[in-house]
PAVEX-639200 format. One record per residue (C-alpha): residue in three letters; x, y, z; chain. Coordinates in Angstrom, 1 decimal. Layout:
site vomi: ALA, u: X, v: Y, w: Z, lodren: A
...
This chain:
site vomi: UNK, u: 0.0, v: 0.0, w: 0.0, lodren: A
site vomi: UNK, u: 1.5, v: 3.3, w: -1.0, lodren: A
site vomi: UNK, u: 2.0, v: 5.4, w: 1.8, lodren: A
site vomi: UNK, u: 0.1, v: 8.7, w: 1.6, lodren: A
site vomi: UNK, u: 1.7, v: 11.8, w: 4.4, lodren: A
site vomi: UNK, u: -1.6, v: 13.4, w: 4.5, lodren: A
site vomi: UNK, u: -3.9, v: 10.1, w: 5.2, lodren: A
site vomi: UNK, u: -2.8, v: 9.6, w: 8.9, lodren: A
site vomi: UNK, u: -4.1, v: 12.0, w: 11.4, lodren: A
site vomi: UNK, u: -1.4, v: 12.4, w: 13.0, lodren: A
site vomi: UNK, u: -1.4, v: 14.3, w: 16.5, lodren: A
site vomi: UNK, u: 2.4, v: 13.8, w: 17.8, lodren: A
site vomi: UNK, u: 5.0, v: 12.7, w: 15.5, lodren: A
site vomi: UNK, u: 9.2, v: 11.9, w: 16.8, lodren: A
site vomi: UNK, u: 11.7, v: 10.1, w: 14.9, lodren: A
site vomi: UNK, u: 12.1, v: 7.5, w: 17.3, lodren: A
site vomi: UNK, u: 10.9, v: 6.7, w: 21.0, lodren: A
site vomi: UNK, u: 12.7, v: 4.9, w: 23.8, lodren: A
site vomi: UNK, u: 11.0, v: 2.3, w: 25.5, lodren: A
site vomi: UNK, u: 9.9, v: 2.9, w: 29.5, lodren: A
site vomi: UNK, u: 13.2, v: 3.0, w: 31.6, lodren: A
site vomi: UNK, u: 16.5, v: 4.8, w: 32.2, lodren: A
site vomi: UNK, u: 14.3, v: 8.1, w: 33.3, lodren: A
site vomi: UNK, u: 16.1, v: 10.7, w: 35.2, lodren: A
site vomi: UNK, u: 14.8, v: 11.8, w: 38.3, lodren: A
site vomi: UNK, u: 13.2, v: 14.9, w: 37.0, lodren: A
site vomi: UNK, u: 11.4, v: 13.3, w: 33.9, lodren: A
site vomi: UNK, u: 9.7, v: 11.0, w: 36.9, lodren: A
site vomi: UNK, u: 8.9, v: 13.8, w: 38.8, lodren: A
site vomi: UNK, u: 7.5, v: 16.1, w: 35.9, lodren: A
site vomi: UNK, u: 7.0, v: 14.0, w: 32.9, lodren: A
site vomi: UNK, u: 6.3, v: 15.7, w: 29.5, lodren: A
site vomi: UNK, u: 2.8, v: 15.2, w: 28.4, lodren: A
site vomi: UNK, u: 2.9, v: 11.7, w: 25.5, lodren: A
site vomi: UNK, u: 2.4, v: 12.2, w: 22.0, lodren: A
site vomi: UNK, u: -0.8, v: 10.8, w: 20.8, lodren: A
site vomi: UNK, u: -1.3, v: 9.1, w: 17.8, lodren: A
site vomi: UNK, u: -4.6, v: 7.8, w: 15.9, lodren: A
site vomi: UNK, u: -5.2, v: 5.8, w: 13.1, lodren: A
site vomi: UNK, u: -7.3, v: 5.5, w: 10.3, lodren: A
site vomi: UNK, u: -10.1, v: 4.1, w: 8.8, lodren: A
site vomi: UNK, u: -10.3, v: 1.9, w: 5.7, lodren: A
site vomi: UNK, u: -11.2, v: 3.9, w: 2.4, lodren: A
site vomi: UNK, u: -11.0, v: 1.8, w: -0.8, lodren: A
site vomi: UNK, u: -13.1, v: -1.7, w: -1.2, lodren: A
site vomi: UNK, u: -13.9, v: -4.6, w: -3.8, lodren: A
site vomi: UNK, u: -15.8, v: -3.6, w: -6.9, lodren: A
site vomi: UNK, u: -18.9, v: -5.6, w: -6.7, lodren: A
site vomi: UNK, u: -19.8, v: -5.0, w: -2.9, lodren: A
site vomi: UNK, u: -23.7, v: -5.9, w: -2.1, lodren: A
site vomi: UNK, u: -25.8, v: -2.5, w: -0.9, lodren: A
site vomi: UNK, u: -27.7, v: -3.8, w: 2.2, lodren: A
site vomi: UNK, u: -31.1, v: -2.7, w: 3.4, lodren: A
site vomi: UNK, u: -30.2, v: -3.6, w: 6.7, lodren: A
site vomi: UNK, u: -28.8, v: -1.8, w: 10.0, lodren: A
site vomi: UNK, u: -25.3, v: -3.0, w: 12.1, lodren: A
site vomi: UNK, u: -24.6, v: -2.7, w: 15.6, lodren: A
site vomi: UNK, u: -20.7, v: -2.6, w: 16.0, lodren: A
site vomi: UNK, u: -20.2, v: -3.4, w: 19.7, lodren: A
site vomi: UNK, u: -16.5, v: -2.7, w: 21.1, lodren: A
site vomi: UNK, u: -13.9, v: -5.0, w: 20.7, lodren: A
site vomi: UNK, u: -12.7, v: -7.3, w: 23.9, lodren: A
site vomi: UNK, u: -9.2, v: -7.1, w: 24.6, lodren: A
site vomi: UNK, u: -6.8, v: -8.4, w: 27.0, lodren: A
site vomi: UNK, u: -5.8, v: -5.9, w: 29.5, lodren: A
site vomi: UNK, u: -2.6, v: -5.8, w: 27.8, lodren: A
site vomi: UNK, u: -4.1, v: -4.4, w: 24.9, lodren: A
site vomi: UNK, u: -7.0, v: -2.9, w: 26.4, lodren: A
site vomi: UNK, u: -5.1, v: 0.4, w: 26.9, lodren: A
site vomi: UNK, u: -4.1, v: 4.0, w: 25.6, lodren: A
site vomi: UNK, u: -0.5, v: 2.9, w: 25.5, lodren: A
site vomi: UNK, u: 1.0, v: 1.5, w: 22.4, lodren: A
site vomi: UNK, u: 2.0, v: -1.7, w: 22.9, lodren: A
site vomi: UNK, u: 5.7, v: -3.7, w: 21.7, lodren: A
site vomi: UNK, u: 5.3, v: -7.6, w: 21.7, lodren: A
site vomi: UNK, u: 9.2, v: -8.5, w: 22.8, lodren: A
site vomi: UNK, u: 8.1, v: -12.0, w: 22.6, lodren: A
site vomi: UNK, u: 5.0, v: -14.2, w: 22.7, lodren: A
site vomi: UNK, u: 4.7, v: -14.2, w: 26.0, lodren: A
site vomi: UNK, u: 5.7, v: -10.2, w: 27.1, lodren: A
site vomi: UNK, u: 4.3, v: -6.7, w: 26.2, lodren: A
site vomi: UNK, u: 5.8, v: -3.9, w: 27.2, lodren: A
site vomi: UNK, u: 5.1, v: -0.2, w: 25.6, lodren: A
site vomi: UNK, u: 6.8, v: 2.4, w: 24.1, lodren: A
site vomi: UNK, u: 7.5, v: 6.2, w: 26.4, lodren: A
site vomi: UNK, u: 6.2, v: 9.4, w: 25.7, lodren: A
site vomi: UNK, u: 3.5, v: 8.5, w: 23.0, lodren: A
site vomi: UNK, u: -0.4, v: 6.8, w: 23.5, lodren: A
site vomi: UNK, u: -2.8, v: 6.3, w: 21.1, lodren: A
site vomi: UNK, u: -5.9, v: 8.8, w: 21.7, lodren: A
site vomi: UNK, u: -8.0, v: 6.4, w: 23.2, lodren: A
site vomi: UNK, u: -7.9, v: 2.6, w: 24.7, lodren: A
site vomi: UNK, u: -6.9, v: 0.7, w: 21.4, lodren: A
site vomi: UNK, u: -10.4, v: -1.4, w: 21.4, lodren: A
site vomi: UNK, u: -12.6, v: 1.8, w: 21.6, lodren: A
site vomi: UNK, u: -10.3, v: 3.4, w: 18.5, lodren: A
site vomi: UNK, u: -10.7, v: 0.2, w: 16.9, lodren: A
site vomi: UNK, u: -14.1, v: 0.0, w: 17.4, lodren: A
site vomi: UNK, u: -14.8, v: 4.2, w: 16.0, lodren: A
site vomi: UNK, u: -12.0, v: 3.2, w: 12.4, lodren: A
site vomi: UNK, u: -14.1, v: 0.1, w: 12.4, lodren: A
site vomi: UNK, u: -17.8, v: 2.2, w: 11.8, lodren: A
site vomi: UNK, u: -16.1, v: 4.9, w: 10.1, lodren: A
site vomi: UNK, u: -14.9, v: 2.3, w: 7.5, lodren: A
site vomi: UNK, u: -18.4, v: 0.5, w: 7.3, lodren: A
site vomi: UNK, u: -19.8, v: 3.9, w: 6.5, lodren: A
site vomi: UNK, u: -16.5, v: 4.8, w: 4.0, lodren: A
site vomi: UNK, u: -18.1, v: 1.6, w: 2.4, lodren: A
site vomi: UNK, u: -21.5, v: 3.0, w: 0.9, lodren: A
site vomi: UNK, u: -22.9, v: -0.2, w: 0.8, lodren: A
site vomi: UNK, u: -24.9, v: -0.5, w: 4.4, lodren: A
site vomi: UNK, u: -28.1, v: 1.8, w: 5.6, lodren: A
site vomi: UNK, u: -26.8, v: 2.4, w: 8.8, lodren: A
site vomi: UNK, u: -24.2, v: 1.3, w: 11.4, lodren: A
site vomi: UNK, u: -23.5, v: 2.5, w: 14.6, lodren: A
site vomi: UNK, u: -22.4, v: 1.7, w: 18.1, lodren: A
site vomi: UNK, u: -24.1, v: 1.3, w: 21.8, lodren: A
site vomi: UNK, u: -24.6, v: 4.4, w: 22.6, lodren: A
site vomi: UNK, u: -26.6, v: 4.9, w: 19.6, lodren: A
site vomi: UNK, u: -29.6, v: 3.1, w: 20.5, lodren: A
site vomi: UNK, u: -29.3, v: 1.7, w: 16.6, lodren: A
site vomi: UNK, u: -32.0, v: -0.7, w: 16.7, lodren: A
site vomi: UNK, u: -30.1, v: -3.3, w: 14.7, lodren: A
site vomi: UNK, u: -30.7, v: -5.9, w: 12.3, lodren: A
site vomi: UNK, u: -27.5, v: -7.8, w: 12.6, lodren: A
site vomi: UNK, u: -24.9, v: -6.9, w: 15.8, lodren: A
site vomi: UNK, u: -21.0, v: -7.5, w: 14.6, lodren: A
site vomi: UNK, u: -18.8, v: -9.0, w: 18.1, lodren: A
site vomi: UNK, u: -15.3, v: -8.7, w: 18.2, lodren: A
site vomi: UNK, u: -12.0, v: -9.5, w: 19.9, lodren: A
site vomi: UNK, u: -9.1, v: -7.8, w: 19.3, lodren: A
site vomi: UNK, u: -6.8, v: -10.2, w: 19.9, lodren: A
site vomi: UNK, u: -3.4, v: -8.5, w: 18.8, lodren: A
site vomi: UNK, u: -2.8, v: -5.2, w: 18.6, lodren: A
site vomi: UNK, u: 1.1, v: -4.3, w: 18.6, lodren: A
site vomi: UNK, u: 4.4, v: -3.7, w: 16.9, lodren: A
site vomi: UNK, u: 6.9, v: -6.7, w: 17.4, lodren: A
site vomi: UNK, u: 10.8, v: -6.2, w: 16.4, lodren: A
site vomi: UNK, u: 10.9, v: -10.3, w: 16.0, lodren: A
site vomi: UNK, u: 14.4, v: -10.2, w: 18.4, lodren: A
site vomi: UNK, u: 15.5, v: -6.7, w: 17.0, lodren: A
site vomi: UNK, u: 16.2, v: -3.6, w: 18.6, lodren: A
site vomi: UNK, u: 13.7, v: -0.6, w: 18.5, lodren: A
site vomi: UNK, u: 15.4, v: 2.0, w: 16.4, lodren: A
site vomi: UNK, u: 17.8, v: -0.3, w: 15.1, lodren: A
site vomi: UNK, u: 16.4, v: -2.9, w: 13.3, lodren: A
site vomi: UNK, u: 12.6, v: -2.8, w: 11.3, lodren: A
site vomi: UNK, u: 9.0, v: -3.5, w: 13.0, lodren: A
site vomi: UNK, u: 6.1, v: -5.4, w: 12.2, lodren: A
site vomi: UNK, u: 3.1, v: -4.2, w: 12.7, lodren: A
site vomi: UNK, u: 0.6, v: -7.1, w: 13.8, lodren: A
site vomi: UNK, u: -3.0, v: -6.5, w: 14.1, lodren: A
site vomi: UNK, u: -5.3, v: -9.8, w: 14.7, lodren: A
site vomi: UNK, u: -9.1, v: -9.6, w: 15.5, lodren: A
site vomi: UNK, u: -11.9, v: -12.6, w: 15.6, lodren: A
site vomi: UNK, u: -15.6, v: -11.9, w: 14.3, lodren: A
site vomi: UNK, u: -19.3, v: -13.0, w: 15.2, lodren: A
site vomi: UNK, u: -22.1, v: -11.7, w: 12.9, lodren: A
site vomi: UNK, u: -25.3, v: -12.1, w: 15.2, lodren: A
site vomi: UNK, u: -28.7, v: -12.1, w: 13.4, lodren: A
site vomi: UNK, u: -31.4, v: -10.1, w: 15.4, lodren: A
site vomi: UNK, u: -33.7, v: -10.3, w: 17.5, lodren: A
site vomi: UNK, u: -33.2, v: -14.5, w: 17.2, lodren: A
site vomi: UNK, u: -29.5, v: -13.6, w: 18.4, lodren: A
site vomi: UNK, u: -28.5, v: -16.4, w: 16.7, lodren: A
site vomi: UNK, u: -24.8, v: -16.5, w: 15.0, lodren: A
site vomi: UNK, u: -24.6, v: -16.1, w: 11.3, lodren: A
site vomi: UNK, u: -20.8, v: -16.1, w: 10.6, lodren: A
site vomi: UNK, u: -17.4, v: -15.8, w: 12.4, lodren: A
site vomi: UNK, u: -14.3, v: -15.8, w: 11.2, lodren: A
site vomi: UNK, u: -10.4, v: -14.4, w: 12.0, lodren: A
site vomi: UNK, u: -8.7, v: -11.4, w: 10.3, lodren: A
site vomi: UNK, u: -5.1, v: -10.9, w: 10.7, lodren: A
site vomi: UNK, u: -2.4, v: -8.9, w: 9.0, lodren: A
site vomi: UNK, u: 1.4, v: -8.6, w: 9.3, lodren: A
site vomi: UNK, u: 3.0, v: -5.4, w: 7.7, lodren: A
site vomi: UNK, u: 6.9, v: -4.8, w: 7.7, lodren: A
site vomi: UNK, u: 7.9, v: -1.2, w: 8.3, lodren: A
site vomi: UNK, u: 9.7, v: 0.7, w: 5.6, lodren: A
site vomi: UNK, u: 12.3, v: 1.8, w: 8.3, lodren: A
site vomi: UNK, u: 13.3, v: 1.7, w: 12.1, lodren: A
site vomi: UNK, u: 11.7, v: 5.2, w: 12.9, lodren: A
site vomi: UNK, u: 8.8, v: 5.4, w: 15.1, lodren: A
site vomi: UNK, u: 7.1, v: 7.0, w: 12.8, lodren: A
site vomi: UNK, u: 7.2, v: 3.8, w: 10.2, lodren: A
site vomi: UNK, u: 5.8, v: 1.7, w: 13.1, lodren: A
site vomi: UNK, u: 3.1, v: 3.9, w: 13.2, lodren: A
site vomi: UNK, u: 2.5, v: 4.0, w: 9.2, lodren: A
site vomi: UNK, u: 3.0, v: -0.4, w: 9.6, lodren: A
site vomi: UNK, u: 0.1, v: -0.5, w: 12.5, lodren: A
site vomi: UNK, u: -2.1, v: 2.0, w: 10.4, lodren: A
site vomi: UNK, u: -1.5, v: -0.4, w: 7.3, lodren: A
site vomi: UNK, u: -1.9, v: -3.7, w: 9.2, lodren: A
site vomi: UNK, u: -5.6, v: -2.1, w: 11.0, lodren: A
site vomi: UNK, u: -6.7, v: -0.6, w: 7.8, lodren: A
site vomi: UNK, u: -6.1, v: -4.5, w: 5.9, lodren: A
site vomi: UNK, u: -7.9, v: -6.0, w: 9.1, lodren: A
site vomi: UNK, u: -11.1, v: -3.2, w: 8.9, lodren: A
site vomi: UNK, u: -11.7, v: -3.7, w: 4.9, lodren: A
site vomi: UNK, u: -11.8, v: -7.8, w: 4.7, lodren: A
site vomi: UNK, u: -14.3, v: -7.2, w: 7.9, lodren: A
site vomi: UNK, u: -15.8, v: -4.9, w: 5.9, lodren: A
site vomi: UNK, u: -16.4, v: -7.0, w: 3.2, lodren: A
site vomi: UNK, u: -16.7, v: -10.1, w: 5.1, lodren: A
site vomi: UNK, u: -19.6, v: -8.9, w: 7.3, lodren: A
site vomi: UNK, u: -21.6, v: -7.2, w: 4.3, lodren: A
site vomi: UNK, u: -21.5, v: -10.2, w: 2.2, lodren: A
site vomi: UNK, u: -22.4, v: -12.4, w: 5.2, lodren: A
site vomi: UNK, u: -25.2, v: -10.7, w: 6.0, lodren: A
site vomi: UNK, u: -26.5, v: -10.3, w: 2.5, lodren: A
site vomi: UNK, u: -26.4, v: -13.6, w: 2.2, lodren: A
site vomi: UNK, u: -28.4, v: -14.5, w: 5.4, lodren: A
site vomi: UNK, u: -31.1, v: -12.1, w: 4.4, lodren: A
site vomi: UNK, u: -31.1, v: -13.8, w: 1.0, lodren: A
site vomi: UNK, u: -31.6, v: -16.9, w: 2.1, lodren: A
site vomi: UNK, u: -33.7, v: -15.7, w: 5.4, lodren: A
site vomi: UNK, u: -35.4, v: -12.4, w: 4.8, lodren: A
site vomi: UNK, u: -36.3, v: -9.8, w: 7.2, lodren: A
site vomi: UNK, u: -39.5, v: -8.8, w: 7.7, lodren: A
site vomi: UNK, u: -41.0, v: -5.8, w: 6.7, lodren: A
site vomi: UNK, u: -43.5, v: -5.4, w: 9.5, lodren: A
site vomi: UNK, u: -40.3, v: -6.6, w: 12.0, lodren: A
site vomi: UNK, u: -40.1, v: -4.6, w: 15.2, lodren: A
site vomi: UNK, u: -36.0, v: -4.0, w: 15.6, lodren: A
């Protein structure tokens, strides 16, 4: 994917970051406010995408508490997160995820409506999700020396309403190599590997659910 400077909405940007440690005593004592970073949404889909009649409840992600967090997160190994100083994402990574994840249904053009909880969306279909990896791993390297990976993995259940019965469920995972050891690549590799993740989910979950209605049809007098 070409890497377009004006696509990320960027609200911090540094060349590279050191991880947490090696602090002096007055960076404890006063430290600077982080750099926050957010990511974006996907933009660009398969020709041939169904239009649905129907509406989508995207509930937020469930994450592990290691990823359930503001702080951006650096898989050493499989077994050991630890995060990166000075910079955050803007939110907890599950409630950004789940925001991109609408805004990219919507970028679609192909569903009625699609919103979240606090909507009160009175929804045809409700789309669960885990967000099951959600980091930058250096695969035995050396932030700032060697080249990241940005891994993003999330599972998905497409739940028919008001049976509540599953549809559909399937895992979406993408791996994307930085183009450098800056900070600021990570950052362009974990926007790649989430934007890959959103469209197939995209996709996936429209086609899904045009099927099921196909096949099962809504309705017309049905009460959401």
């Amino acid at each position: 994917m070409t890497f377009d400077p004006n696509r990320r909405r960027l609200l911090g940007l540094t060349a590279t970051l050191p991880l947490l440690g090696g602090c002096s005593v007055a960076d404890v004592l006063t430290p600077p406010p982080p750099r926050l970073y957010v990511l974006s949404p996907a933009r660009e889909f398969t020709a041939g995408l169904p239009r649905v009649d129907w509406q989508l409840l995207v509930e937020t992600p469930l994450a592990n508490t290691g990823i359930d967090t503001a702080r951006i997160a650096l898989g050493e190994t499989q077994s050991r997160l630890t995060y990166f100083a000075g910079a955050n994402w803007v939110d907890r990574a599950p409630s950004m995820a789940q925001l991109l994840l609408i805004e990219s249904f919507e970028n679609s053009n192909r569903i009625v409506a699609v919103g979240r909880e606090a909507t009160g969306l009175r929804a045809d279909f409700i789309l669960k999700t885990d967000l099951r990896d959600f980091q930058a791993e250096y695969n035995g390297g050396t932030p700032g020396e060697s080249r990241p990976v940005g891994r993003v993995r999330m599972t998905a259940k497409l739940v028919r309403m008001p049976r509540r019965i599953i549809v559909a469920s399937e895992s979406f995972e993408a791996q994307v190599p930085a183009k450098g050891s800056a900070f600021s690549d990570m950052i362009e590799a974990m926007d790649d590997a989430l934007e890959a993740v959103m469209r197939r989910m995209v996709e996936w979950t429209i086609r899904q659910g045009h099927a099921n209605v196909e096949a099962d049809p809504i309705p017309a007098a049905f009460d959401r």
